[in-house]
Predicted model as a PDB file, atoms N, CA, C, CB and O in Angstrom, pLDDT in the B-factor column:
MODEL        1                                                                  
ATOM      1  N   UNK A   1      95.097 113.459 110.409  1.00 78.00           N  
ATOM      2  CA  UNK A   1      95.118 112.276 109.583  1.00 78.00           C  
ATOM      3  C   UNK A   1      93.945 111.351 109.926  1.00 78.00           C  
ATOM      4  CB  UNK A   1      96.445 111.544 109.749  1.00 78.00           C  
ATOM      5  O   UNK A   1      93.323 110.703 109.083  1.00 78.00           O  
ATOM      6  N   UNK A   2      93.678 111.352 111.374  1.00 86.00           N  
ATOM      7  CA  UNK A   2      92.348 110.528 111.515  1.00 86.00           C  
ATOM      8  C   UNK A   2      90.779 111.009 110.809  1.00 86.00           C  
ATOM      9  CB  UNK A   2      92.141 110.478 113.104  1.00 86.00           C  
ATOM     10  O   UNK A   2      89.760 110.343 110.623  1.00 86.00           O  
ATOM     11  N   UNK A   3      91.066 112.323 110.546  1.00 92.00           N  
ATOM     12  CA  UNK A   3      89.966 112.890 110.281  1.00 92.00           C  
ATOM     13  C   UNK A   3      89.647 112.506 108.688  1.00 92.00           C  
ATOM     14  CB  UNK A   3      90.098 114.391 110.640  1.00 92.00           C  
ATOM     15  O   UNK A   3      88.576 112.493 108.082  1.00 92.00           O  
ATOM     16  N   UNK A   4      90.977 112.207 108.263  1.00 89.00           N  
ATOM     17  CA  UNK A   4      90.652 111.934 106.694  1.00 89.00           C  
ATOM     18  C   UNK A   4      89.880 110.727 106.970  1.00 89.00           C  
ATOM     19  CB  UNK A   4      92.032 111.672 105.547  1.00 89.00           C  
ATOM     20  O   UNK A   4      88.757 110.446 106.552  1.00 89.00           O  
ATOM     21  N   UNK A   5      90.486 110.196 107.577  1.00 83.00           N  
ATOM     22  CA  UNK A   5      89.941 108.433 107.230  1.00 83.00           C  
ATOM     23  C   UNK A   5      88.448 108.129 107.555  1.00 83.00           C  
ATOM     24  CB  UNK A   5      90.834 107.191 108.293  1.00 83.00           C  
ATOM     25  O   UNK A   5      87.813 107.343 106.852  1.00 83.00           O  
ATOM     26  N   UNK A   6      87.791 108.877 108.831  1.00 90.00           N  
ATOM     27  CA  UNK A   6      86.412 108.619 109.269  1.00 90.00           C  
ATOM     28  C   UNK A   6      85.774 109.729 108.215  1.00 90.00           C  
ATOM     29  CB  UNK A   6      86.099 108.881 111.076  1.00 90.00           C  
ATOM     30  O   UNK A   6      84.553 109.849 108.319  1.00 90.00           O  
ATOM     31  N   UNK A   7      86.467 110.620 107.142  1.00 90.00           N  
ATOM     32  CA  UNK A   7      85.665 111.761 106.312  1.00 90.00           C  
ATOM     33  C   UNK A   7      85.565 110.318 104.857  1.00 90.00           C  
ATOM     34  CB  UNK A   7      86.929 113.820 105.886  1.00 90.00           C  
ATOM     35  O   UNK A   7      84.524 110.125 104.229  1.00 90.00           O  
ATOM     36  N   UNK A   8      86.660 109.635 104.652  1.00 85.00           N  
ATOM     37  CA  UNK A   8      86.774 108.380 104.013  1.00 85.00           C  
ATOM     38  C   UNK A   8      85.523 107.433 103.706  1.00 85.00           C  
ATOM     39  CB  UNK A   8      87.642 107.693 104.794  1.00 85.00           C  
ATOM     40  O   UNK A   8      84.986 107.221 102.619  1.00 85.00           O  
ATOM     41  N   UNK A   9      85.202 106.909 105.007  1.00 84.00           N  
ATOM     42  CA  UNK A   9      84.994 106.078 105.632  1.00 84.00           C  
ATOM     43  C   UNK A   9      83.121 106.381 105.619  1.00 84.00           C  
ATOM     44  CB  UNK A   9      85.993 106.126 106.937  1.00 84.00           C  
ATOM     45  O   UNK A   9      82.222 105.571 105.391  1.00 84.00           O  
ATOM     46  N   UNK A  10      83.035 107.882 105.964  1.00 89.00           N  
ATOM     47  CA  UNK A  10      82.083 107.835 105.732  1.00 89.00           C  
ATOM     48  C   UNK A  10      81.455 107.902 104.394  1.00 89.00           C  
ATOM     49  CB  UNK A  10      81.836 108.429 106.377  1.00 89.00           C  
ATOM     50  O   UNK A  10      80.383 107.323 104.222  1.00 89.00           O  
ATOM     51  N   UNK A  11      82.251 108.818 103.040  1.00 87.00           N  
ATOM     52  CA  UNK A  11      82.022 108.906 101.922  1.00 87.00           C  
ATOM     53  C   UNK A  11      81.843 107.012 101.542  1.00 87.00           C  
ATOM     54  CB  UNK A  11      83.242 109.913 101.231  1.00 87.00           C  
ATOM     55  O   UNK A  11      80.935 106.231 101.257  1.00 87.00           O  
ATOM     56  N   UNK A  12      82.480 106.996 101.636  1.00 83.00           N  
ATOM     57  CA  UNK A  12      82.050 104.790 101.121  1.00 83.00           C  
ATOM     58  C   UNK A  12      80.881 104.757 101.848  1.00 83.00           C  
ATOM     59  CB  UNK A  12      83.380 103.022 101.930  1.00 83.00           C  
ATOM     60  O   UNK A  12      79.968 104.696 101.024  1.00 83.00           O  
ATOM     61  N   UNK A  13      80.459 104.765 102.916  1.00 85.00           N  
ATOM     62  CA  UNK A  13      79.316 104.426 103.845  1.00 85.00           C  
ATOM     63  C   UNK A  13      78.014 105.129 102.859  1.00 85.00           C  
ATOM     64  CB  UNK A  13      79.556 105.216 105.631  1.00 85.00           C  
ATOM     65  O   UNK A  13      76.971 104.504 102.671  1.00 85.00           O  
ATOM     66  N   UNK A  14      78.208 106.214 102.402  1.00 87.00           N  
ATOM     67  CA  UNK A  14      76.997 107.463 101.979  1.00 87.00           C  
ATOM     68  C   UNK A  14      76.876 106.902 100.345  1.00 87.00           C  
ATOM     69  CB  UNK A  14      77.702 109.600 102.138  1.00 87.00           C  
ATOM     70  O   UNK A  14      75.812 106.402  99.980  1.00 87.00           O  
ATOM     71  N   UNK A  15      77.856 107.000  99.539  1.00 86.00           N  
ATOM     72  CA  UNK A  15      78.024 106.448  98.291  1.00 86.00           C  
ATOM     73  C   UNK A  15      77.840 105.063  97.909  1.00 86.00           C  
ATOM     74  CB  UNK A  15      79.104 106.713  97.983  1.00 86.00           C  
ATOM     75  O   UNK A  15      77.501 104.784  96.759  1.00 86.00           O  
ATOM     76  N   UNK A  16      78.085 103.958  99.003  1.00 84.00           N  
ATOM     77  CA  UNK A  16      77.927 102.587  98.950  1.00 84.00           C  
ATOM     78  C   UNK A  16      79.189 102.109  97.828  1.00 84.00           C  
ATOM     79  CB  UNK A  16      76.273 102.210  98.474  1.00 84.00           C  
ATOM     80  O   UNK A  16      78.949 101.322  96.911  1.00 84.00           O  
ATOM     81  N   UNK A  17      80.383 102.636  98.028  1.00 81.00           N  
ATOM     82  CA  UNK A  17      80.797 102.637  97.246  1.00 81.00           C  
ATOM     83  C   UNK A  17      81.668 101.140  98.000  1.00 81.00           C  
ATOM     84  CB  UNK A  17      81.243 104.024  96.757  1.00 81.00           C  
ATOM     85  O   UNK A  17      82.686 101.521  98.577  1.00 81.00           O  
ATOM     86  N   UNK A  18      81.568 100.381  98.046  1.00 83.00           N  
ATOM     87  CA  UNK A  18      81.997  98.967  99.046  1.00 83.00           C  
ATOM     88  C   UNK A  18      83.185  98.333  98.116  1.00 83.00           C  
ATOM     89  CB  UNK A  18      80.464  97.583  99.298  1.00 83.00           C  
ATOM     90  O   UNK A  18      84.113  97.729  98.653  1.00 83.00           O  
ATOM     91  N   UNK A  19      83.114  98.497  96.695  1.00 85.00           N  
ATOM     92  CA  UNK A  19      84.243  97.946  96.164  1.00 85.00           C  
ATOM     93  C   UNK A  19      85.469  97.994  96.406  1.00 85.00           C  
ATOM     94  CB  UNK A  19      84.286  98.146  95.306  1.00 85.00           C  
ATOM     95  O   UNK A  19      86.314  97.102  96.488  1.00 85.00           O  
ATOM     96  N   UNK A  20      85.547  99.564  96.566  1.00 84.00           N  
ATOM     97  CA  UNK A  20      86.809 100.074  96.856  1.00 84.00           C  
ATOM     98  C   UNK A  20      87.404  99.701  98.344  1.00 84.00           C  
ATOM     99  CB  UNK A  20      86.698 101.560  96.668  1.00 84.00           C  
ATOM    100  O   UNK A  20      88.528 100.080  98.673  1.00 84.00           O  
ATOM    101  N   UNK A  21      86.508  98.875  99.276  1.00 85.00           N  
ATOM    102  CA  UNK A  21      87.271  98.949 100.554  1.00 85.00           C  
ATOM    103  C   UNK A  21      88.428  97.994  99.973  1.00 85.00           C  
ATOM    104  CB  UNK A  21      86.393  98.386 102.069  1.00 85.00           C  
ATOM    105  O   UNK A  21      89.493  98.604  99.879  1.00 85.00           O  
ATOM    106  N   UNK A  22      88.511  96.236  99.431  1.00 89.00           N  
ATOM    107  CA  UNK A  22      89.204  95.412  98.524  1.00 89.00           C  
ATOM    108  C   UNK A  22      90.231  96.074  98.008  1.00 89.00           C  
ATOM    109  CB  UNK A  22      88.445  94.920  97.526  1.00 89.00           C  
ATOM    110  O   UNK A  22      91.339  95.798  98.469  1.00 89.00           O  
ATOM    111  N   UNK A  23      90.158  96.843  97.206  1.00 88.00           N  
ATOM    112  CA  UNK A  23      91.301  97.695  96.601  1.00 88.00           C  
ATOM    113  C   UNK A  23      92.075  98.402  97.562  1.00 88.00           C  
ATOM    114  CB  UNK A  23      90.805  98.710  95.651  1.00 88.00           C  
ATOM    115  O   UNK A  23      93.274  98.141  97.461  1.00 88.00           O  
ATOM    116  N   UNK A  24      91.738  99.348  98.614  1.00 88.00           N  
ATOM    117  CA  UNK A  24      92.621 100.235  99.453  1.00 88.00           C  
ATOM    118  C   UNK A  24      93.240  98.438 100.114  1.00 88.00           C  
ATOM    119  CB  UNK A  24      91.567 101.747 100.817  1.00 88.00           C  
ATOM    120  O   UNK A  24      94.403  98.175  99.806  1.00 88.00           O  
ATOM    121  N   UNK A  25      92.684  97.654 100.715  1.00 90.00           N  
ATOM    122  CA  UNK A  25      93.326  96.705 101.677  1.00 90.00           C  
ATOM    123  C   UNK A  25      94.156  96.199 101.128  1.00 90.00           C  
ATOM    124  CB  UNK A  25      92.655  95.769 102.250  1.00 90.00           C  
ATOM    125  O   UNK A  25      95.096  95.832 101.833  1.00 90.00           O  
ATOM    126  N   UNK A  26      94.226  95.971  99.878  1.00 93.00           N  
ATOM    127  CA  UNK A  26      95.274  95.080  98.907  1.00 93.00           C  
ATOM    128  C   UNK A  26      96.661  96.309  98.987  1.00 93.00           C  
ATOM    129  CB  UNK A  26      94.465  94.743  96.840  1.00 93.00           C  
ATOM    130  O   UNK A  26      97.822  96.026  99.285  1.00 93.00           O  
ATOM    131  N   UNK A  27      96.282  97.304  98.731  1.00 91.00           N  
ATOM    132  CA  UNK A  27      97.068  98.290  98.154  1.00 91.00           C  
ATOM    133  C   UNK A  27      98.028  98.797  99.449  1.00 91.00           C  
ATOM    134  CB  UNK A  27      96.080  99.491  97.444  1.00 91.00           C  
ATOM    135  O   UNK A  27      99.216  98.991  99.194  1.00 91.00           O  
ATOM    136  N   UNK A  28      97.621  98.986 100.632  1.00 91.00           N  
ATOM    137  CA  UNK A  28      97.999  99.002 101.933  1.00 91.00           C  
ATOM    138  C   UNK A  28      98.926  97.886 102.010  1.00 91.00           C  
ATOM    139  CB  UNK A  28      96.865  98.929 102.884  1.00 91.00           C  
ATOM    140  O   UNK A  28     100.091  98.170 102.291  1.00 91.00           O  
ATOM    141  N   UNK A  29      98.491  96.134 101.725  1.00 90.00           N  
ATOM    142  CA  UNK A  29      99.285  95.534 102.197  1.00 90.00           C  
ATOM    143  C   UNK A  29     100.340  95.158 101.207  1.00 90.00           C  
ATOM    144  CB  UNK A  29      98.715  94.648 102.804  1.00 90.00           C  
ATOM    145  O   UNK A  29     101.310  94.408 101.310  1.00 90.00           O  
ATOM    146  N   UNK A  30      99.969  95.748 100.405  1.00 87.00           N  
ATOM    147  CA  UNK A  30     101.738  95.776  99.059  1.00 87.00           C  
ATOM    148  C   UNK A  30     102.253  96.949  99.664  1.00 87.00           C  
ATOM    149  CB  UNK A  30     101.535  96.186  96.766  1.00 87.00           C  
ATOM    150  O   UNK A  30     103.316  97.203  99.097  1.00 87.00           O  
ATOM    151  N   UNK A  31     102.025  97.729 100.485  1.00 87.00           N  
ATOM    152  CA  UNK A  31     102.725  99.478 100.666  1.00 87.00           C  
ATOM    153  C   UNK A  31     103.668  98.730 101.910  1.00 87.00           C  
ATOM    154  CB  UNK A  31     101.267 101.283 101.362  1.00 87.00           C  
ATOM    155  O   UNK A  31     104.854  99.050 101.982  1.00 87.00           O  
ATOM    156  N   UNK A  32     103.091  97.702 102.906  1.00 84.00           N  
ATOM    157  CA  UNK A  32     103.544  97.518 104.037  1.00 84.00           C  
ATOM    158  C   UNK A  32     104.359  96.431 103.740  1.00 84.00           C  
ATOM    159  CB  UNK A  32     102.613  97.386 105.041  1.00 84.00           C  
ATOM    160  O   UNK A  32     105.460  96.419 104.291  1.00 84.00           O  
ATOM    161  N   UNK A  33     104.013  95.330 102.844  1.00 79.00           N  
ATOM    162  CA  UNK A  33     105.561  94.285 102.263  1.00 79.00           C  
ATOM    163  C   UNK A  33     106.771  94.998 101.565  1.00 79.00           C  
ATOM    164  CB  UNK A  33     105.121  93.086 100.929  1.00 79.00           C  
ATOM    165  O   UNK A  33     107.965  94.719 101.676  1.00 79.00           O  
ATOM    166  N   UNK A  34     106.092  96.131 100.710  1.00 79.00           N  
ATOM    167  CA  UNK A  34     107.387  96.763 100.478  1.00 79.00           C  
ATOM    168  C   UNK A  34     108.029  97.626 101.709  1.00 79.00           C  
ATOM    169  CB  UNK A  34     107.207  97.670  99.264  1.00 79.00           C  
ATOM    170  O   UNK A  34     109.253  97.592 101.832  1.00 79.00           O  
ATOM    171  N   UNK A  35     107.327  98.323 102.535  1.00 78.00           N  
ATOM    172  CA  UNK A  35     108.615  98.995 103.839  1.00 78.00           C  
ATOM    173  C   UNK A  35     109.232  97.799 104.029  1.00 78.00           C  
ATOM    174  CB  UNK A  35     108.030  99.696 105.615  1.00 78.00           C  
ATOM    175  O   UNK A  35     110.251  97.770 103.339  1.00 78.00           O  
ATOM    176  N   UNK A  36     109.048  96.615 104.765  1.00 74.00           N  
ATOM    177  CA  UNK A  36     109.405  95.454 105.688  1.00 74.00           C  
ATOM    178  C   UNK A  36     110.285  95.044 104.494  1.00 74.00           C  
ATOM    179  CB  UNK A  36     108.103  94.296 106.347  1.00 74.00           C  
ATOM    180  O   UNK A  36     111.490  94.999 104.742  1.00 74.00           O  
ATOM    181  N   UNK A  37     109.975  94.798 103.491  1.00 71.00           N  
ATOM    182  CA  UNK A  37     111.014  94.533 102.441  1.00 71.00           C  
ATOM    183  C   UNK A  37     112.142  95.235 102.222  1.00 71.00           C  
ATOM    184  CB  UNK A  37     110.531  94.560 101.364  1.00 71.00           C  
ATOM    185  O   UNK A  37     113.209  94.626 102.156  1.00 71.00           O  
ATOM    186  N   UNK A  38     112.101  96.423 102.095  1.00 73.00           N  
ATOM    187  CA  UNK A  38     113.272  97.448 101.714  1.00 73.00           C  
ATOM    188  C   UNK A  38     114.038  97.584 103.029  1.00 73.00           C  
ATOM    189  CB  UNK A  38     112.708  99.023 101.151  1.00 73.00           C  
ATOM    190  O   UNK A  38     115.162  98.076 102.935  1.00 73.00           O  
ATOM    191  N   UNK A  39     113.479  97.122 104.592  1.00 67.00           N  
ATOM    192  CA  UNK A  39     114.082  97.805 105.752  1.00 67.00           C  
ATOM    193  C   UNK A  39     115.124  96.987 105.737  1.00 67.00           C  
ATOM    194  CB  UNK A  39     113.315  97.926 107.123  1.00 67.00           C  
ATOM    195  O   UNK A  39     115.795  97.154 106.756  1.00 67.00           O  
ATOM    196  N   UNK A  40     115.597  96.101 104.967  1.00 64.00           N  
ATOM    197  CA  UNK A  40     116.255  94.691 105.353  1.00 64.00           C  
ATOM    198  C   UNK A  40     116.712  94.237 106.898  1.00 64.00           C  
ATOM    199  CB  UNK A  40     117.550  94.624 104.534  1.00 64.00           C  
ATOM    200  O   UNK A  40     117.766  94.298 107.532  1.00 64.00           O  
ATOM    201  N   UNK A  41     115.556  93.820 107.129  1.00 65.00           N  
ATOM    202  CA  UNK A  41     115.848  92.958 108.131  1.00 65.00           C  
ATOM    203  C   UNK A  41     115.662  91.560 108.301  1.00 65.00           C  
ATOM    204  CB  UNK A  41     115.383  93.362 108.941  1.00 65.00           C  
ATOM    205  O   UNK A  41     116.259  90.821 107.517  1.00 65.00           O  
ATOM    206  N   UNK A  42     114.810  90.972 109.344  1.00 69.00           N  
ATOM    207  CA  UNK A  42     115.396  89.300 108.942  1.00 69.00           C  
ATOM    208  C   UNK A  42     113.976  88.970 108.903  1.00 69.00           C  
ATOM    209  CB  UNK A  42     116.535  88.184 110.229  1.00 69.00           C  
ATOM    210  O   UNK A  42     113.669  87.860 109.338  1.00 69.00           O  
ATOM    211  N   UNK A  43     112.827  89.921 108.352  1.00 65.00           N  
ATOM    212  CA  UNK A  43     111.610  89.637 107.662  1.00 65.00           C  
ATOM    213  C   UNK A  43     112.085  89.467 106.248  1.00 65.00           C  
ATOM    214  CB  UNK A  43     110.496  90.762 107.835  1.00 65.00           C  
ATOM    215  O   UNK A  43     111.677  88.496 105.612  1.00 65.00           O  
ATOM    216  N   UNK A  44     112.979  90.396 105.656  1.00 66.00           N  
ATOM    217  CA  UNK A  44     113.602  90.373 104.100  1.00 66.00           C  
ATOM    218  C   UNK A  44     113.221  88.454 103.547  1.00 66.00           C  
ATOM    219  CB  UNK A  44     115.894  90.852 104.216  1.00 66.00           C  
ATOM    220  O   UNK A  44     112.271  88.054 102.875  1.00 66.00           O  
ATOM    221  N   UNK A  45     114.383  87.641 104.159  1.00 69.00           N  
ATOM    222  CA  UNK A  45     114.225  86.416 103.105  1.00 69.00           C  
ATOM    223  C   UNK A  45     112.455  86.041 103.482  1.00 69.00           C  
ATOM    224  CB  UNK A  45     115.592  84.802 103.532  1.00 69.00           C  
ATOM    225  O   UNK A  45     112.399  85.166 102.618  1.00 69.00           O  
ATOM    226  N   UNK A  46     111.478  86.035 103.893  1.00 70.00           N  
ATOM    227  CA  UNK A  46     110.603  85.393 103.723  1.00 70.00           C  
ATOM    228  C   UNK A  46     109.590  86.304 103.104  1.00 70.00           C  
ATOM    229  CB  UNK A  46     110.331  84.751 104.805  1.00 70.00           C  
ATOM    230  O   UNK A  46     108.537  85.859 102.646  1.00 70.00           O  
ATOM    231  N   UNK A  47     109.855  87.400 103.088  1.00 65.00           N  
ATOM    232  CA  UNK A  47     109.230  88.639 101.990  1.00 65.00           C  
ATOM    233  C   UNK A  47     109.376  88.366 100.642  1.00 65.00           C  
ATOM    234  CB  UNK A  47     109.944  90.075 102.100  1.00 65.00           C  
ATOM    235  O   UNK A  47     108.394  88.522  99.916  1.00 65.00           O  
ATOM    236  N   UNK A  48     110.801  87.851 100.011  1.00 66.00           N  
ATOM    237  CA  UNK A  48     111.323  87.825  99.298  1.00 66.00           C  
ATOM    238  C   UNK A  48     110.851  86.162  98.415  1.00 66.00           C  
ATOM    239  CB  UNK A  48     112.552  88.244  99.885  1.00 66.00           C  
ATOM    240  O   UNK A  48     111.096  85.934  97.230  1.00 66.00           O  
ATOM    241  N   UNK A  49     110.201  85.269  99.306  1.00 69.00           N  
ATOM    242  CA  UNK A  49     110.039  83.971  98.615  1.00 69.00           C  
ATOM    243  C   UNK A  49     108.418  83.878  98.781  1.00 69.00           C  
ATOM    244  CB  UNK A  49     110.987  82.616  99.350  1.00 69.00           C  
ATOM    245  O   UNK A  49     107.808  82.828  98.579  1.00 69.00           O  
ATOM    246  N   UNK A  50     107.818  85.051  99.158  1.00 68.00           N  
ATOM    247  CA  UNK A  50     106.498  85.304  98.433  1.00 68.00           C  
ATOM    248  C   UNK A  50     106.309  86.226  96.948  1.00 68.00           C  
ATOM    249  CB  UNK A  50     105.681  86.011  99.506  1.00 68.00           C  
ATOM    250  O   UNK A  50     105.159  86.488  96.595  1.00 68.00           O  
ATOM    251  N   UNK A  51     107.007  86.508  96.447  1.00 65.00           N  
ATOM    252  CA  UNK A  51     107.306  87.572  95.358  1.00 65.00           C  
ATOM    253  C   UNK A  51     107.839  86.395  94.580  1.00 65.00           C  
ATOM    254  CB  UNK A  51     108.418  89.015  95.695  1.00 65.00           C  
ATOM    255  O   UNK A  51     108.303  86.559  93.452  1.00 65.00           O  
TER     256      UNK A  51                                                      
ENDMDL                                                                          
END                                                                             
């Protein structure tokens, strides 16, 4: 799995493709409010009054 990310990492680096770093970071941190969201725990109510 690490290998994807520095094979990633370098394709953006070679392509200059820089937009997309914005998009994966956004997209990561909606993937990680929804686990912490769904785990219900006592992150839930303050997950819940950013939405």
């Amino acid at each position: 799995m690490i290998e994807f990310f520095k094979e990633f990492g370098q394709f953006l680096m070679e392509r200059k493709k820089w937009w997309l770093i914005p998009v994966i970071a956004v997209l990561l941190l909606v993937i990680v409010l929804i686990a912490v969201g769904s785990a219900g725990g006592a992150a839930s109510p303050f997950i819940y009054t950013i939405f």
